[in-house]
C-alpha positions in Angstrom: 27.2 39.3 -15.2 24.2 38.5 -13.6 21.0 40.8 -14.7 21.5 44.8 -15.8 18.2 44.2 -17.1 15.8 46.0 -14.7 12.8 44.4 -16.5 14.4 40.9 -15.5 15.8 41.7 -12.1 17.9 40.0 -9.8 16.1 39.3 -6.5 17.6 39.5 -3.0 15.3 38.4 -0.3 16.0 39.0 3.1 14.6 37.8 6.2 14.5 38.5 9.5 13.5 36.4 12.4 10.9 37.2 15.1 11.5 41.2 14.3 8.6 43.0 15.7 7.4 45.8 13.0 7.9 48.5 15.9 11.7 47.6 15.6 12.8 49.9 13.2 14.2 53.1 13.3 12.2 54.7 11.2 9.1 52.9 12.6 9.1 54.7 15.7 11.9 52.9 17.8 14.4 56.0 17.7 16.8 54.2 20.1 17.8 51.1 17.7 20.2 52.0 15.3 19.2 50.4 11.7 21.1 53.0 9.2 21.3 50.3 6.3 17.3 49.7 6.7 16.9 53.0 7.0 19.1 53.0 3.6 16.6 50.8 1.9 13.1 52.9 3.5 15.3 56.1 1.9 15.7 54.2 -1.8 12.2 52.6 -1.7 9.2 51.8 0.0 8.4 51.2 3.4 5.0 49.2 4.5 3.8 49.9 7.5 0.1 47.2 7.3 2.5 44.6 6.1 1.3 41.0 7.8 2.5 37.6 8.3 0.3 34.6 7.2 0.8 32.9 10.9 2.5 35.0 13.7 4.8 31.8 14.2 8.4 31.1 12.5 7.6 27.7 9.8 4.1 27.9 9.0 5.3 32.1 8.1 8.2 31.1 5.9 6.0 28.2 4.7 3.5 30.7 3.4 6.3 33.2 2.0 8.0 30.4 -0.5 4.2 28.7 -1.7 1.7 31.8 -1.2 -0.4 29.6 0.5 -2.0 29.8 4.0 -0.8 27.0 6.4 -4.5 25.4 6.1 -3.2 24.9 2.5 0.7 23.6 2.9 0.1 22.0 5.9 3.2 23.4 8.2 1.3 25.3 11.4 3.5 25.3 13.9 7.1 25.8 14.6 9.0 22.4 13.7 10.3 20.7 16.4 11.1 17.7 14.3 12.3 16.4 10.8 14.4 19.6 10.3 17.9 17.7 10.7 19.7 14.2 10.2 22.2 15.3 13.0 20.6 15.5 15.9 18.7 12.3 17.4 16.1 14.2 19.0 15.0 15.7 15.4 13.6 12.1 14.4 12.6 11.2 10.5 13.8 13.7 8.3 11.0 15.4 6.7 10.6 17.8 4.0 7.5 19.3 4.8 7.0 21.6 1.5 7.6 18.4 -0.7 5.4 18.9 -4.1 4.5 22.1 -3.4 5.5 24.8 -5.9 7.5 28.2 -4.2 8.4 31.0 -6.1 12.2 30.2 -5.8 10.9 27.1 -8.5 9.0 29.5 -10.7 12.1 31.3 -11.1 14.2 28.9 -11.2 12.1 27.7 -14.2 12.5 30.9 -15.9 16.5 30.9 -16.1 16.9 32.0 -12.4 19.9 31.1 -10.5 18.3 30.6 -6.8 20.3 30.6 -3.8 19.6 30.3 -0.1 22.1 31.1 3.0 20.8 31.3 6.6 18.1 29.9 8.0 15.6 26.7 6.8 13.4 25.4 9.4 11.5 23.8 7.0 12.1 20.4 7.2 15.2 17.5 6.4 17.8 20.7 6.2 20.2 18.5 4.8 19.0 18.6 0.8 18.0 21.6 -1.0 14.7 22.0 -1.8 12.0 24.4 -3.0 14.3 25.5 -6.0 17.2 26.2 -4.3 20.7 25.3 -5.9 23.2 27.0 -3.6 22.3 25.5 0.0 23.9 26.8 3.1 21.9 26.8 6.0 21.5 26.5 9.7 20.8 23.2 10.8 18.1 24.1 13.2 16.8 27.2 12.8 17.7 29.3 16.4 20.2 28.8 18.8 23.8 30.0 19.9 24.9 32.8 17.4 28.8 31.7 17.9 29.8 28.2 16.6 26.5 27.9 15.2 25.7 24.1 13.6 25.2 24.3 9.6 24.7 22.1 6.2 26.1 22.4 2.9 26.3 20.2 -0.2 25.0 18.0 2.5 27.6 17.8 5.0 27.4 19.1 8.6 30.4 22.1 9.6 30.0 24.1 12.5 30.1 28.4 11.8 33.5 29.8 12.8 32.6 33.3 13.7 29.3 35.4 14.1 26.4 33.7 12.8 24.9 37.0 11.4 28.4 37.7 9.9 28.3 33.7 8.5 25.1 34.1 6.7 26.7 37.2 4.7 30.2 35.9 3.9 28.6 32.7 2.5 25.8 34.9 0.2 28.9 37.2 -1.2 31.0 34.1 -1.6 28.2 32.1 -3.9 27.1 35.9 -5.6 31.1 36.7 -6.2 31.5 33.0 -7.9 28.1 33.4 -9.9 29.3 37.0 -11.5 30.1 36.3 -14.8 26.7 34.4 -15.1 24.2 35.6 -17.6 20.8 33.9 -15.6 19.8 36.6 -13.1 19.9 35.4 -9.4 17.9 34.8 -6.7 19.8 35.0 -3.5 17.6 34.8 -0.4 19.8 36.0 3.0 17.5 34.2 6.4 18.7 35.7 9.5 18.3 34.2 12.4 18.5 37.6 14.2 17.1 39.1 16.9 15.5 35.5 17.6 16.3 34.4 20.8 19.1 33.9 22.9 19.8 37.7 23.5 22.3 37.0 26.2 25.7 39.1 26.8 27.4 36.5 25.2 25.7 36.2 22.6 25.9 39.5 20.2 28.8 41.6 19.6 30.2 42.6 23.1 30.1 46.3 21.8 26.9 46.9 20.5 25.6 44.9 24.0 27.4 47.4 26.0 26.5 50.2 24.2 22.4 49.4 24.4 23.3 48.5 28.2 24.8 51.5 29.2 23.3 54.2 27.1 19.6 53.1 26.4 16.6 53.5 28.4 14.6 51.9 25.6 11.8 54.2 26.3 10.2 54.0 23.4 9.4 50.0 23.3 6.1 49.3 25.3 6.2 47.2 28.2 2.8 46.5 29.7 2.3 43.8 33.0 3.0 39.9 32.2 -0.2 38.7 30.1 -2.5 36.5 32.0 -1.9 33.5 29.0 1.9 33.9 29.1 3.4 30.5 28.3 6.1 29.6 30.2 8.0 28.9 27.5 10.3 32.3 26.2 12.9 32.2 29.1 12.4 35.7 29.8 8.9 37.0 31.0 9.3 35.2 34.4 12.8 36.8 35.1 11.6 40.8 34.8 11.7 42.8 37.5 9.9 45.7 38.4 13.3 47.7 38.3 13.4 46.9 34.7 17.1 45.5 34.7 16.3 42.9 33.5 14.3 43.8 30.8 17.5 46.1 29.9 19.5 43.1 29.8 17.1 41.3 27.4 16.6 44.5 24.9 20.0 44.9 24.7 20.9 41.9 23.5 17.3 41.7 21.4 18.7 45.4 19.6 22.1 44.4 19.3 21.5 41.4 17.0 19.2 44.0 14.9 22.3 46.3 14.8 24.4 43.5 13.3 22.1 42.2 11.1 21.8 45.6 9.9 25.3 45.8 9.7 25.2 42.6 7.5 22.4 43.7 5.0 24.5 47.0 4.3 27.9 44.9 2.8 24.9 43.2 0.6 23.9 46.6 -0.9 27.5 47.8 -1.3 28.5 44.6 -2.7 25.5 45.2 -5.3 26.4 48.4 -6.2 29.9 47.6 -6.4 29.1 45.4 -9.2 26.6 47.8 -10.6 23.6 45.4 -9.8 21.9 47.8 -7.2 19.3 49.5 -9.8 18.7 46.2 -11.8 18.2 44.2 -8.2 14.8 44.1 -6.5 15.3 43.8 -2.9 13.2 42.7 -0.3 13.0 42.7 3.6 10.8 41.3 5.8 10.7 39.4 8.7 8.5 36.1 9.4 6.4 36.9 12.0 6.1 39.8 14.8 7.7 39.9 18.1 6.2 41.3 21.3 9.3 42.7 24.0 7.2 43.6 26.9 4.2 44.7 24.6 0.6 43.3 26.1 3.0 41.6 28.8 4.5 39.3 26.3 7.8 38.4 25.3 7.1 36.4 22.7 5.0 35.8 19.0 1.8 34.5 18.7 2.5 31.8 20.5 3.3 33.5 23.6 0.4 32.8 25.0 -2.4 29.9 24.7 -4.8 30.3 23.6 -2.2 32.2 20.4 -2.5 35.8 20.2 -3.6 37.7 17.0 -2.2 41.5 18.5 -0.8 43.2 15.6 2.6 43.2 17.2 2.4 39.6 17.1 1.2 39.6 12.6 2.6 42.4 11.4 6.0 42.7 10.3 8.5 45.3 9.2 8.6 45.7 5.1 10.3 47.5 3.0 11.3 46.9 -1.0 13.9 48.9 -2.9 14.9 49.0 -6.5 16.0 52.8 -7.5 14.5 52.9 -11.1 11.4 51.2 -11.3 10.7 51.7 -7.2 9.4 54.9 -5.5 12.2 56.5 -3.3 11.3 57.4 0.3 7.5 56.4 0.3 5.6 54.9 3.2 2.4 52.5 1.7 -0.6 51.9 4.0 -2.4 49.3 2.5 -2.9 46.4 3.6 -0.7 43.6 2.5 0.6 39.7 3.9 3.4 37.7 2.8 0.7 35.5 0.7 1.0 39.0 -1.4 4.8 38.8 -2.1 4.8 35.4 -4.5 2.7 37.2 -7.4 4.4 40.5 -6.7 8.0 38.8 -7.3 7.0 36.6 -10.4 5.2 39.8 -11.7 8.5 42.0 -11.2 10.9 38.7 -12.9 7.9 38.3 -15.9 7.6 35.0 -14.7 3.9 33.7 -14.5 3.2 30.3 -11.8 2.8 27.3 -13.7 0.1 26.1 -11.6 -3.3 27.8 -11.0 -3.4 30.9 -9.4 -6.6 30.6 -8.0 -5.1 28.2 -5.4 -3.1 31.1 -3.8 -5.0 33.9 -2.2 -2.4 36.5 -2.9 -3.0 39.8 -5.3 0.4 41.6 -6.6 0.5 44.9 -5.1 3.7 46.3 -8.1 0.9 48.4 -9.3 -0.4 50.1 -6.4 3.2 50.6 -5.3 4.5 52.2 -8.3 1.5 53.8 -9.0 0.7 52.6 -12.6 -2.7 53.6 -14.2 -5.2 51.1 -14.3 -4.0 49.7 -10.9 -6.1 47.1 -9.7 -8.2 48.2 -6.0 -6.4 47.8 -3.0 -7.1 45.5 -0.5 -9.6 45.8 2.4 -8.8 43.3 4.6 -5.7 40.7 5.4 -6.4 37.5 7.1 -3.9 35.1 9.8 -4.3 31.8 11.3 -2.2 29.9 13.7 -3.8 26.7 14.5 -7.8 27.1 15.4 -7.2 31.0 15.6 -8.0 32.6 12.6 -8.2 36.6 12.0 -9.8 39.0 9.5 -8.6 42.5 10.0 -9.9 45.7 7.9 -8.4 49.4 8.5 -10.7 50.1 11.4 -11.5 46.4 13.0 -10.5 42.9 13.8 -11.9 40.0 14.5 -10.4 37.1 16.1 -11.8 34.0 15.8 -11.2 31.0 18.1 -12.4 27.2 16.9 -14.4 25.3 18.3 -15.5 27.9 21.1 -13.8 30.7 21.6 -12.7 32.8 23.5 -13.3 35.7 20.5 -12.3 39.1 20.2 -13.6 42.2 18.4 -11.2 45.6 18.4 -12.0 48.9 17.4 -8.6 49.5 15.9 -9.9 53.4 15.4 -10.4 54.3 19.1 -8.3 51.7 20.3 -4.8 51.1 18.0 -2.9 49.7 20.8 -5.3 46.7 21.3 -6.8 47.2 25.0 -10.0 46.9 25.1 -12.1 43.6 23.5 -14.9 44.9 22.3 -16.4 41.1 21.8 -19.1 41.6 24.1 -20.7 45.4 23.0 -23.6 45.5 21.3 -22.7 48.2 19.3 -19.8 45.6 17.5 -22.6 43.1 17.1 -22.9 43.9 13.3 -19.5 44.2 12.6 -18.7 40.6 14.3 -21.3 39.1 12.2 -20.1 40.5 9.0 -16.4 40.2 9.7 -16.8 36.4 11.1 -19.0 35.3 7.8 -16.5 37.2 5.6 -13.8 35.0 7.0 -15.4 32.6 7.0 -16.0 31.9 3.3 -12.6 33.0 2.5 -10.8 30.2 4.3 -13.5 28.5 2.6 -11.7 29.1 -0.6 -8.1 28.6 0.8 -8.4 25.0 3.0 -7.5 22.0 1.9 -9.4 19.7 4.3 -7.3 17.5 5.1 -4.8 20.3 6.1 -7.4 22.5 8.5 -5.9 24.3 10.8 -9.5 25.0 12.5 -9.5 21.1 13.3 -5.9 21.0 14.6 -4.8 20.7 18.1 -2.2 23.1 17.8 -1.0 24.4 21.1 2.1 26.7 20.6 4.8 23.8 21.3 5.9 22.6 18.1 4.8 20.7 15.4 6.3 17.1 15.1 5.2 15.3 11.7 2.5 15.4 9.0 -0.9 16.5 9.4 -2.4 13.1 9.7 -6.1 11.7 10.7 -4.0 8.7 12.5 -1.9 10.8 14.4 -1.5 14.2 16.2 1.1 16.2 14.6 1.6 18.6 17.4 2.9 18.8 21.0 1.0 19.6 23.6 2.9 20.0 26.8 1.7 23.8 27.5 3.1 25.1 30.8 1.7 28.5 31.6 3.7 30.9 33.3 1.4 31.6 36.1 1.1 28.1 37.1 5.3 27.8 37.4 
């Protein structure tokens, strides 16, 4: 019946889309009810330095499955193409993470039974890939949450109900059939909540009218429209300064984190219904960050041009749980990315990679979390990219570095945590850009293939439409900014 075996657990990875790291309820966001998160921060550990490997939805995901940074797999940008067979405008079918080995594999090699339900949006959605052997997924990766268009054993359906409530049914369907396995399972739940549309229509008419008529949402930031705001989100362009608007869009944005909580909280009953909660590792995350009004954006990192670095942008909400072999109720500070959770996951399943590890930048942080002796030192800094921005961020500082010419940034994150003033220009930062810029430097040194450079790519924020190639441009360009519309 699965894995009892808490030194071979059972992994259930879930993952949010576009969920800003402030929206939690025990980050700081009192007004946004997540109970069953709050469940998992109370029964493990909660991260709050947790980063994304590219502030963008593929090249995020991309980096969670391989451990590699996008100058490595290649995907860096969201995919506008070669994610579907059914619709025309998707064009050839690509699978963009084709010969490169995830984590799902590994464990799949070592006796796992891997599943995947929810979002792709990696390319040619049609086939499982990356180890997966259940395949049940969105066809696109965002859109409507009712009727939403899906794939399984290759054939095209439509979702009859709640997308949220899709994703969940179909994991507890494959998990229920799979119970009286002996391989432990990998079952890996991709929302596509709170991504956009956050519309009345859109999320469960109650939770909608409760946010509407009860919340103020004083607690999320909301700063004047940035002056790089891409006109590109649907939203920023429509916000009064009576806030209404804004009211309308939070609502909806909190209401598909309610029911996605909702969601994960019938996947840890259904565990410990079957007595799998204290021999299951789980994991949440989200891909990427999301700003809601924060430095004027509504929007990731590429809600603006040239992409934005702002820690609501590349940090993201974490939390693992596993009663038993897991700290209950902690809060970790170090300094972690997603590039961290492929050696932390093979070393919790004693599975080692089959290829070198070297190639992957990533450290396993099990020991500093459960606080073994011996532990090995915890890391200084984290590094991002998206495109020909690139970021090296310690406790205190960041730098943000902009190929071929800038414009740069420097921020004293000591004296200035909410990311107001760029420091890029003060002498007194001179030495720290100069040390931070050469010790970013030679570590995308170490973790660029080439060929695959995101420092030499035009990537502009609008999608990314084929293979990195020297004959072609794999990305659009058609950047509107909002000013200009």
């Amino acid at each position: 019946m699965a894995s009892k075996n808490p030194d071979r657990p059972n992994v259930l990875f879930i993952l949010s889309d576009d969920q800003g790291p402030w929206a939690m309820n025990s980050a700081g966001t009192t007004e946004l009810k997540t109970p069953n998160l709050e469940r998992l921060a109370t029964t493990g550990v909660r991260f709050d330095n947790f980063f994304c490997a590219s502030p963008v939805c593929s090249p995020a995901r991309a980096s969670i499955l391989t451990g590699q940074m996008p100058s490595q797999h290649g995907v860096q940008d969201f995919l506008r193409s070669g994610n579907s067979a059914e619709l025309p405008a998707d064009g050839e079918r690509i699978q963009y993470l084709e010969g490169r080995q995830t984590y799902v594999q590994m464990l799949r090699d070592n006796g796992y039974d891997c599943g995947l339900s929810g979002k792709w949006h990696l390319g040619d959605a049609v086939i499982p890939q990356a180890g997966f052997e259940f395949w049940d997924v969105h066809q696109t990766g965002s859109g409507d949450y009712f009727h939403a268009p899906m794939f399984k054993d290759g054939e095209s359906y439509y979702a009859d109900g709640y997308v949220s409530d899709v994703f969940t049914d179909n994991a507890i369907e494959y998990l229920s059939s799979q119970v009286v396995s002996e391989r432990p399972f990998c079952m890996n739940v991709h929302y596509t909540a709170p991504h956009a549309p956050w519309g009345r229509d859109q999320h469960p008419e109650d939770l909608y009218e409760e946010y509407r008529s009860n919340c103020e949402f004083e607690s999320v930031r909301w700063d004047p429209v940035h002056p790089n705001h891409l006109a590109k989100e649907g939203s920023a362009g429509s916000i009064g300064e009576d806030g209404e608007d804004r009211k309308d869009l939070l609502s909806g944005y909190f209401a598909a984190i309610t029911a996605m909580d909702s969601n994960i909280g019938r996947l840890i009953d259904w565990l410990e219904a079957n007595d799998l909660r204290e021999s299951t590792l789980i994991i949440f995350t989200s891909d990427n960050g999301m700003n809601m009004g924060h430095h004027g954006i509504w929007g990731k990192g590429n809600g603006t041009y040239p992409p934005n670095m702002f820690d609501t942008s590349v940090k993201v909400p974490t939390l693992l749980s596993m009663p038993g072999r897991i700290p209950t109720g902690e809060v970790l500070s170090d300094l972690l990315s997603h590039y961290d959770l492929m050696p932390t996951i093979l070393e919790f399943a004693g599975a080692s990679p089959s290829e070198k590890p070297e190639d992957r930048p990533g450290v396993s942080f099990v020991s500093s979390m459960v606080g073994q002796s011996g532990q090995k030192p915890k890391p200084v800094v984290v590094h991002d990219e998206y495109g020909q921005t690139r970021m090296i961020r310690t406790g205190s500082k960041k730098y943000v570095h902009r190929y071929p010419s800038g414009p740069n940034e420097l921020w004293d994150l000591d004296n200035d945590p909410e990311e107001t003033i760029n420091q890029i220009d003060n002498p007194a930062f001179y030495q720290d850009i100069s040390e931070l810029r050469s010790q970013m430097e030679e570590w995308f040194g170490l973790y660029t293939e080439p060929e695959r450079d995101g420092s030499l790519q035009n990537v502009k924020g609008k999608g990314q439409v084929g293979l990195i190639s020297s004959e072609t441009d794999a990305f659009a360009q058609d950047i509107v900014f909002l000013r200009d519309t």
